[in-house]
C-alpha positions in Angstrom: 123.7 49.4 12.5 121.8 46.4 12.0 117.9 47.0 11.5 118.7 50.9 10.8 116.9 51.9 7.7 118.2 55.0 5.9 116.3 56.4 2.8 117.2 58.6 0.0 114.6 61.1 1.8 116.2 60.6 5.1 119.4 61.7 3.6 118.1 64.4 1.6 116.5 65.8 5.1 119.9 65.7 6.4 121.7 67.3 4.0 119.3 70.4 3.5 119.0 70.8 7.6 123.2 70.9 7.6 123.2 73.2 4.1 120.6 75.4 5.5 122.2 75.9 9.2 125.7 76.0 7.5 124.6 78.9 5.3 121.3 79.2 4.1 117.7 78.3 3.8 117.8 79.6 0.0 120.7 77.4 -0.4 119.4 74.8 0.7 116.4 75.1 -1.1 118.6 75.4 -4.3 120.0 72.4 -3.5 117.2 70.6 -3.3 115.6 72.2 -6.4 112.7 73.6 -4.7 110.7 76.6 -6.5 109.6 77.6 -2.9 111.6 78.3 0.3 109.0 77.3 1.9 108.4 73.4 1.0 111.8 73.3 2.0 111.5 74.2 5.7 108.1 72.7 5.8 109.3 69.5 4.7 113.4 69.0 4.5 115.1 71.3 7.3 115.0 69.9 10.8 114.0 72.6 13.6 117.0 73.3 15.4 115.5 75.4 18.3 117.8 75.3 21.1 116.3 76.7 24.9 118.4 79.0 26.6 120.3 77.1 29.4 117.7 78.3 32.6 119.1 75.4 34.9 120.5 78.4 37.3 116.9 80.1 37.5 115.1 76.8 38.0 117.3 75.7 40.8 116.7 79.1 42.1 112.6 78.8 42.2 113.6 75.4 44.0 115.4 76.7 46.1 112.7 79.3 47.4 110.2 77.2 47.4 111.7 74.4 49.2 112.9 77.4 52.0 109.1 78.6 51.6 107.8 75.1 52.5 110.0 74.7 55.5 109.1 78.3 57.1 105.4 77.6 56.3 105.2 73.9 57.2 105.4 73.9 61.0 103.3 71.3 62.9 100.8 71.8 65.9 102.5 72.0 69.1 105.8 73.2 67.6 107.6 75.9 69.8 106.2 79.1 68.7 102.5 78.1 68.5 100.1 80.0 70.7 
């Protein structure tokens, strides 16, 4: 890609964050010849936190509240008002 800038410490971030998903975060740290297991998460491996899909709950709660809104959201003078 033109204007895409890739470092040797881009690459060596890439290479521990597939090492250490692959197998491990002592391997990885090996690797990279880090004393400490630590410096290499801190500093090398890429979070790879995935959310658990909730898309069915969410449309759910929308689905309540949008029902909750309509039962709740009648206007003065509509049948039913004393």
């Amino acid at each position: 890609m033109p204007g895409t800038k890739v470092t040797p410490h881009d690459f060596r971030r890439t290479v521990a964050t597939q090492v250490a998903n692959s197998t491990t975060i002592a391997n990885a740290t090996a690797l990279l010849g880090h004393a400490d297991e630590g410096t290499t998460v801190r500093h090398y491996v890429k979070r790879t936190h995935v959310a658990p899909d909730l898309r069915t709950v969410i449309d759910q709660l929308i689905t309540q509240a949008s029902t909750s809104e309509i039962g709740n959201s009648r206007e003065v003078g509509d049948p039913g008002d004393d």
